[in-house]
ROSE-4610 file (N, C-alpha, C; in Angstrom, 1 decimal, always signed):
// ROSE-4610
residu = [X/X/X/X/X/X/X/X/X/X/X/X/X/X/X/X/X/X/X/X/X/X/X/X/X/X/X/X/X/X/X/X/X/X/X/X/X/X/X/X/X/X/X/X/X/X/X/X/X/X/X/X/X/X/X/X/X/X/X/X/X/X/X/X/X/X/X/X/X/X/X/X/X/X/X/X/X/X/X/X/X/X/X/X/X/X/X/X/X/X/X/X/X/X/X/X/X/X/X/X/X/X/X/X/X/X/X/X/X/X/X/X/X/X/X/X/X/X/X/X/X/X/X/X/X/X/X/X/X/X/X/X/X/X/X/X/X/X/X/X/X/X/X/X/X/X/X/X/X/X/X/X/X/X/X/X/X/X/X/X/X/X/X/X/X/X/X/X/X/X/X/X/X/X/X/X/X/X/X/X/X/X/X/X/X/X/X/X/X/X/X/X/X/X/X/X/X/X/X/X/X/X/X/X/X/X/X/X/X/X/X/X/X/X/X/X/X/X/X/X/X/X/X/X/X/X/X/X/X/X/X/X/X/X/X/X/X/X/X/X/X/X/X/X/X/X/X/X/X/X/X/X/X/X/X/X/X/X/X/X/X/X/X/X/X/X/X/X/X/X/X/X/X/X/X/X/X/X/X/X/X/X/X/X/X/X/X/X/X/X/X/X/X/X/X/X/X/X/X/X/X/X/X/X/X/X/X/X/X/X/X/X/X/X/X/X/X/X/X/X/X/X/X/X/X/X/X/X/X/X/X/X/X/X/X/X/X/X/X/X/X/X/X/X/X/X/X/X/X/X/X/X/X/X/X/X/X/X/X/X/X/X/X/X/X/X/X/X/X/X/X/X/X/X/X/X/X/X/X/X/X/X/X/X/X/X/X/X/X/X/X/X/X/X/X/X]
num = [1/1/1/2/2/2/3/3/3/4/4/4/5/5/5/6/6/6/7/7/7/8/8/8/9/9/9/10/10/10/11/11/11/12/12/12/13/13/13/14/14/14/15/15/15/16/16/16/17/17/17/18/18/18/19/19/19/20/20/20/21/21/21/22/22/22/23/23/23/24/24/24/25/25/25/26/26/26/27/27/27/28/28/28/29/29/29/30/30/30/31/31/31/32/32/32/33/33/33/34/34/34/35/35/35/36/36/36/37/37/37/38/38/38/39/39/39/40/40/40/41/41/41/42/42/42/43/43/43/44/44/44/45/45/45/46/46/46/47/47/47/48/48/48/49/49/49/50/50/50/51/51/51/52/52/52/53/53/53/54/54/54/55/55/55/56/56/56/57/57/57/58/58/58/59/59/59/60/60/60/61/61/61/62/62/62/63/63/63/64/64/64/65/65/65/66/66/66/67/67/67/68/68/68/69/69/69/70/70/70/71/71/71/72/72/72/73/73/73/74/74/74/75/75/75/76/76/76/77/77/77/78/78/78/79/79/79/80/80/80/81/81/81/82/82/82/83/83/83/84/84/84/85/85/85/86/86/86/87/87/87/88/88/88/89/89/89/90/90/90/91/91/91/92/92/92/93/93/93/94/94/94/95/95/95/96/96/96/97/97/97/98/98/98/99/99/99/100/100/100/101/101/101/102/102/102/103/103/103/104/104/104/105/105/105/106/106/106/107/107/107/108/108/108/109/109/109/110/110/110/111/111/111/112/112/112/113/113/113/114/114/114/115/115/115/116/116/116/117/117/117/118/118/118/119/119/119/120/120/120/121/121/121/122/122/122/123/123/123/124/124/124/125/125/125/126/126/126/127/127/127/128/128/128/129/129/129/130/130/130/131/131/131/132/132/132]
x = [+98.5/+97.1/+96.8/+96.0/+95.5/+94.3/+94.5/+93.7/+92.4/+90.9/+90.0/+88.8/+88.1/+87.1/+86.1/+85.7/+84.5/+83.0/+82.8/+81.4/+80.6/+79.2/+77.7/+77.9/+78.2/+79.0/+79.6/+80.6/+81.7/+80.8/+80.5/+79.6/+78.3/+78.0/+76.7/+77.5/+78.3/+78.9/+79.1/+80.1/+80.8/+79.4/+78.4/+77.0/+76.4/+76.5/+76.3/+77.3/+78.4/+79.4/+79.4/+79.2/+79.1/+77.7/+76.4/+75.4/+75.5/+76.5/+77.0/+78.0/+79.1/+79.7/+78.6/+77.9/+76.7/+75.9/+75.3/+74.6/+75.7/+76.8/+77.4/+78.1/+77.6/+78.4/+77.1/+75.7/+74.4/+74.4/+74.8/+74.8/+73.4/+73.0/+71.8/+71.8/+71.6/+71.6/+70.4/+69.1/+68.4/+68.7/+69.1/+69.8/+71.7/+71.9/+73.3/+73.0/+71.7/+71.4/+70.9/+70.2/+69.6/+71.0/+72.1/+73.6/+74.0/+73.9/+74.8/+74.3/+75.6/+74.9/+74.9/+73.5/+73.3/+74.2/+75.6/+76.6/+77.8/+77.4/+78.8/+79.6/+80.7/+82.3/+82.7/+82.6/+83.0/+84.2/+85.0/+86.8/+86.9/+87.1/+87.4/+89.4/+89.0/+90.7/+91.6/+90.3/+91.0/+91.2/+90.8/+90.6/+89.4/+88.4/+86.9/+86.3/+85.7/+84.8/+83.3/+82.8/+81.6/+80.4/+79.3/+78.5/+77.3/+76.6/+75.6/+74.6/+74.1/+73.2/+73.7/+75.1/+76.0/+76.4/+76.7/+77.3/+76.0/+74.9/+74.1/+73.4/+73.1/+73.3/+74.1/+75.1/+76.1/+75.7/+75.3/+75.3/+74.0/+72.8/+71.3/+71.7/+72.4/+72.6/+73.6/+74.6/+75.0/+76.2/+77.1/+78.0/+79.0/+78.6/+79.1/+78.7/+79.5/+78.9/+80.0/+79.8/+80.8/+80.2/+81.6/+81.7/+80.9/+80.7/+80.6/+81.9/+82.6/+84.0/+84.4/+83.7/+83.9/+84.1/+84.7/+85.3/+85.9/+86.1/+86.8/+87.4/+88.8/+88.6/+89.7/+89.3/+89.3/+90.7/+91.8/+92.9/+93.1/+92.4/+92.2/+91.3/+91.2/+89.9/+90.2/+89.2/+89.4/+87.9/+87.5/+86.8/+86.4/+85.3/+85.5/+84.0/+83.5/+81.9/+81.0/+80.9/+80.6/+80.5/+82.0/+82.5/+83.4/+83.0/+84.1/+84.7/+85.8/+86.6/+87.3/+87.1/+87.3/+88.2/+89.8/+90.8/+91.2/+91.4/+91.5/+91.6/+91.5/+92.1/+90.5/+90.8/+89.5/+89.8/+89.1/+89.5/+88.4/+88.8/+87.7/+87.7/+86.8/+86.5/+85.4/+85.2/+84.1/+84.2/+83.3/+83.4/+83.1/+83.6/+83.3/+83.7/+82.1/+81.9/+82.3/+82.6/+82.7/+84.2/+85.1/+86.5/+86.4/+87.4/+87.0/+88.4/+87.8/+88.9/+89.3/+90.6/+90.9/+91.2/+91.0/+90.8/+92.2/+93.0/+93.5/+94.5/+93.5/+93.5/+93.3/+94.2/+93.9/+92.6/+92.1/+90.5/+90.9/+89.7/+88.8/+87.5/+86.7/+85.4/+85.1/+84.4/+84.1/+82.7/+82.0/+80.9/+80.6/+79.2/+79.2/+77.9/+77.9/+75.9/+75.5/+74.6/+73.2/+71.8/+71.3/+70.0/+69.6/+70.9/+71.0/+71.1/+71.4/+71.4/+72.9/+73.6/+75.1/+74.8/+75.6/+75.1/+77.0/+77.3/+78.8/+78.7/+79.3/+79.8/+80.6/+82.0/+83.2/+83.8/+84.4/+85.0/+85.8/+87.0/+88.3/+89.1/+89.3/+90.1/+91.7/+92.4/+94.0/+94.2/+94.8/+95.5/+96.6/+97.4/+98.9/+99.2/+100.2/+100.9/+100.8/+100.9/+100.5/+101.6/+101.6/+103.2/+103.2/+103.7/+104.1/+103.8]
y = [+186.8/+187.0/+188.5/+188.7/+190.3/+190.8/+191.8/+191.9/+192.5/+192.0/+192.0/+192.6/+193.3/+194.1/+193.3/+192.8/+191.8/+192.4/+192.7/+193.3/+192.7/+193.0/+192.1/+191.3/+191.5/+190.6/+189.1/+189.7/+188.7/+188.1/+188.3/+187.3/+186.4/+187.5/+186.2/+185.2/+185.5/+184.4/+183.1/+183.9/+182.8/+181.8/+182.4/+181.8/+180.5/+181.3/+180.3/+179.2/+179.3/+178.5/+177.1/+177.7/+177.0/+175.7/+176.1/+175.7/+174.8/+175.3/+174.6/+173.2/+173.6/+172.3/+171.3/+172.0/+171.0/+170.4/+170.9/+170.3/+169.5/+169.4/+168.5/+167.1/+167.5/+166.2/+165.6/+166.1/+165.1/+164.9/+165.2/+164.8/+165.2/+166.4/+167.1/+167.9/+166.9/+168.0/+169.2/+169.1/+170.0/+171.3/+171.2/+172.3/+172.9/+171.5/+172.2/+172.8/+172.8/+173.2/+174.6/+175.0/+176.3/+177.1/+176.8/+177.5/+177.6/+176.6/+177.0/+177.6/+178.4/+179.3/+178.3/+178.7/+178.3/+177.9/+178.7/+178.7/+178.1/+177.4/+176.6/+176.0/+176.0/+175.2/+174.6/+173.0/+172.4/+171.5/+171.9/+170.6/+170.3/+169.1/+168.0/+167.8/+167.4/+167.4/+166.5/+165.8/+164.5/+165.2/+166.8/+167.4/+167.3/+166.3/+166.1/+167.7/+167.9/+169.0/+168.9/+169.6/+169.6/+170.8/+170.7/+171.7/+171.5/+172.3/+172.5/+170.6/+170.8/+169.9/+168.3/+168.6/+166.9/+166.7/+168.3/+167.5/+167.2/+167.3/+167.5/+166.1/+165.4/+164.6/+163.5/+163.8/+162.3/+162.5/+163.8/+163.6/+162.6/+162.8/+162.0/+160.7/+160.5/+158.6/+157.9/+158.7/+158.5/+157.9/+158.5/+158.1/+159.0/+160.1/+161.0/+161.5/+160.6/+160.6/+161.2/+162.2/+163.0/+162.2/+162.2/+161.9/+162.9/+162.5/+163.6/+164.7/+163.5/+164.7/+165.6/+165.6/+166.5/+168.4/+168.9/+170.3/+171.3/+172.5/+173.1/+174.7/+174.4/+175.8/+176.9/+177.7/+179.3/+179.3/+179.8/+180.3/+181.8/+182.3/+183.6/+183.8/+185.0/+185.8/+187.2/+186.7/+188.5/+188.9/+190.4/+190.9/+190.9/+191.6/+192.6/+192.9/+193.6/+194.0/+193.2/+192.5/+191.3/+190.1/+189.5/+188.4/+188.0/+186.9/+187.0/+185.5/+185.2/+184.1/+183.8/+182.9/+181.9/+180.8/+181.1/+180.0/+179.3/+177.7/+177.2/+176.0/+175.2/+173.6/+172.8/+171.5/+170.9/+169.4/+168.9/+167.6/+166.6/+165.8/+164.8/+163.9/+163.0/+161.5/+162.1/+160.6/+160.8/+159.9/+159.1/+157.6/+158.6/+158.5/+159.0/+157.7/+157.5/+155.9/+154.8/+154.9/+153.7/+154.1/+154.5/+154.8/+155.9/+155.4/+156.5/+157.3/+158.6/+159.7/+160.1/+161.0/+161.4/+162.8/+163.3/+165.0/+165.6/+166.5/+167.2/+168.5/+169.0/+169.6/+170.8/+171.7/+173.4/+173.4/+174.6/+174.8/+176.1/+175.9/+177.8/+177.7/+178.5/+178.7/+180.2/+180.2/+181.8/+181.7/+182.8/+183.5/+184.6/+184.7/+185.6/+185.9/+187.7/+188.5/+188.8/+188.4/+188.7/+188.2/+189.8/+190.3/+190.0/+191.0/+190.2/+189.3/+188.1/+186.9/+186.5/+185.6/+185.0/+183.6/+183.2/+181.6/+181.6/+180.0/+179.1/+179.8/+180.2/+179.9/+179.4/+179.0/+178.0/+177.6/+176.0/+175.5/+174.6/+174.6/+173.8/+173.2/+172.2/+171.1/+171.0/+171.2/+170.3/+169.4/+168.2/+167.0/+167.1/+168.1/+168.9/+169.0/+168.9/+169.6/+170.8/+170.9/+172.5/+173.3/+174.1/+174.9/+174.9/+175.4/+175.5/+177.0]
z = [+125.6/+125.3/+125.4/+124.6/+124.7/+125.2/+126.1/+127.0/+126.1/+126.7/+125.9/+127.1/+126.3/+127.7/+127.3/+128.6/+128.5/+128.2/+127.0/+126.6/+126.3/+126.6/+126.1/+125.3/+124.3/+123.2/+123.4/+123.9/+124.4/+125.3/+126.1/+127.3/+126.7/+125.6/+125.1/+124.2/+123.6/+123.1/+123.8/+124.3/+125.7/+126.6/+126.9/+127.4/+126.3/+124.7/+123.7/+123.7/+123.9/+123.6/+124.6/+126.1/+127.0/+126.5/+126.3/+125.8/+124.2/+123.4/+122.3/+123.1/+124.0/+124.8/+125.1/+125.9/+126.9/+125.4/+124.9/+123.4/+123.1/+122.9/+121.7/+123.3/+124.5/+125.5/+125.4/+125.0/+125.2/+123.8/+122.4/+121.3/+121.0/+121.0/+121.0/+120.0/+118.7/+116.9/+117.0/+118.0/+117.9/+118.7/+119.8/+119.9/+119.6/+119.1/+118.4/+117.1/+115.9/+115.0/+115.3/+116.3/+116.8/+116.9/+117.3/+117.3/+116.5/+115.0/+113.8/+113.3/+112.4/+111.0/+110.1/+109.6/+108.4/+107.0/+107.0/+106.4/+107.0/+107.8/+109.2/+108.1/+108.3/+108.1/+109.4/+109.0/+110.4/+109.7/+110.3/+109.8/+110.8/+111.3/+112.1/+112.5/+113.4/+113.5/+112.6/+111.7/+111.0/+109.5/+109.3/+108.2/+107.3/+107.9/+107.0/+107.4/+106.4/+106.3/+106.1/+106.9/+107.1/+106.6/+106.3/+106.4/+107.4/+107.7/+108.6/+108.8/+107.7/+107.3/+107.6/+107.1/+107.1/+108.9/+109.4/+110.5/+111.5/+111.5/+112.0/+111.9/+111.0/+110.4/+110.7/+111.0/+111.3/+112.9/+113.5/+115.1/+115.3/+114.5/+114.6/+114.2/+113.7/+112.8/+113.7/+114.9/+115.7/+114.6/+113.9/+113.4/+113.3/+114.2/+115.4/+116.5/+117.6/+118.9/+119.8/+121.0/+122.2/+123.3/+123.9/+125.4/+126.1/+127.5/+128.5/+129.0/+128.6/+129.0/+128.0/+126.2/+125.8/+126.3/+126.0/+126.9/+125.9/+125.7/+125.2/+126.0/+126.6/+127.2/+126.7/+126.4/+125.9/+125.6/+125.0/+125.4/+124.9/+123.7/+123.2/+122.9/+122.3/+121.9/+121.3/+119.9/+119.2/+118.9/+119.2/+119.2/+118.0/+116.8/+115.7/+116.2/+115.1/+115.2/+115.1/+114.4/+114.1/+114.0/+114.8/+114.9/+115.9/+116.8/+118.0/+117.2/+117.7/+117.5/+118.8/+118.9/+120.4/+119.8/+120.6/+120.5/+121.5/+121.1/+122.8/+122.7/+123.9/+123.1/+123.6/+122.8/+122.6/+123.2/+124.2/+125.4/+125.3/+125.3/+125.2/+124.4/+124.6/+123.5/+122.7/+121.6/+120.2/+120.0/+119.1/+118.1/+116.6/+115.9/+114.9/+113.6/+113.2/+112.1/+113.0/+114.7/+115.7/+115.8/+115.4/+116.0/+117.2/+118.1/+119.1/+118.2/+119.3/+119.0/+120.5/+120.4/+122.2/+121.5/+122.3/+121.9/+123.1/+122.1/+123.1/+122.0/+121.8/+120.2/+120.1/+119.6/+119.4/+118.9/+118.7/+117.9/+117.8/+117.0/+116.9/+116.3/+117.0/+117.1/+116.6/+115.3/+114.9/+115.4/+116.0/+115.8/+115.2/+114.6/+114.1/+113.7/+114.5/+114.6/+113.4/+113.1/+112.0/+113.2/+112.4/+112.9/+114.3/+115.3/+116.7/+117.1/+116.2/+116.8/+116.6/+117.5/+117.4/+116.9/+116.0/+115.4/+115.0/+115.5/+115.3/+113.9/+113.0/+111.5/+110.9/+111.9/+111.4/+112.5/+112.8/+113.8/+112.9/+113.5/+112.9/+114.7/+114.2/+115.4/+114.5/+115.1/+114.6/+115.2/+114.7/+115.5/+116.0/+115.3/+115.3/+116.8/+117.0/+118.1/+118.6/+119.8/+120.6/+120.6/+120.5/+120.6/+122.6/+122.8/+124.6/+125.0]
């Protein structure tokens, strides 16, 4: 892992992200919508793809629903000016259309600043195997 100097940046992120977990363990589309960009790409670990509006959407109709044990913790992180990217593995249950799901799943989470503000703009889950 590369060592990364923890700047204002990085920490508001990490603060949003924590608040994006807690939003998505109460299934809380109003404040998981105040975190996305507008332009979100959300792929599922099943490979469905999502946009802002749909996944937001399936969380209200409850035909995507998170456990409490939902969790995701960190394993990397790359800086730019504009964009942090947070990699890390993703734990937890879902019913997704009533199938549960078991989570134990690489990710990655992009952020990314417009007009001072940090908003999710792409999250990808794999079902794949973890390397070691």
């Amino acid at each position: 892992m590369l060592a990364i100097l923890d700047t204002d940046d990085l920490r508001a992120v990490r603060e949003l992200e924590q608040l994006r977990i807690e939003a998505t363990r109460q299934n809380d589309a109003d404040v998981l919508g105040s975190l996305l960009h507008e332009q979100l790409i959300y792929v599922n670990s099943a490979g469905e793809v999502f946009d802002k509006e749909r996944y937001l959407r399936a969380i209200r109709s409850h035909s995507l629903t998170y456990d409490r044990d939902f969790d995701v913790r960190e394993t990397e992180v790359r800086v730019l000016e504009d964009v942090i990217i947070l990699a890390g593995i993703m734990l937890g249950h879902s019913r997704l259309d009533g199938e549960q799901q078991v989570f134990h799943f690489p990710c990655l989470g992009i952020w990314r600043k417009e007009s001072e503000q940090w908003r999710m703009l792409a999250w990808q889950s794999s079902s794949g195997s973890m390397a070691s």
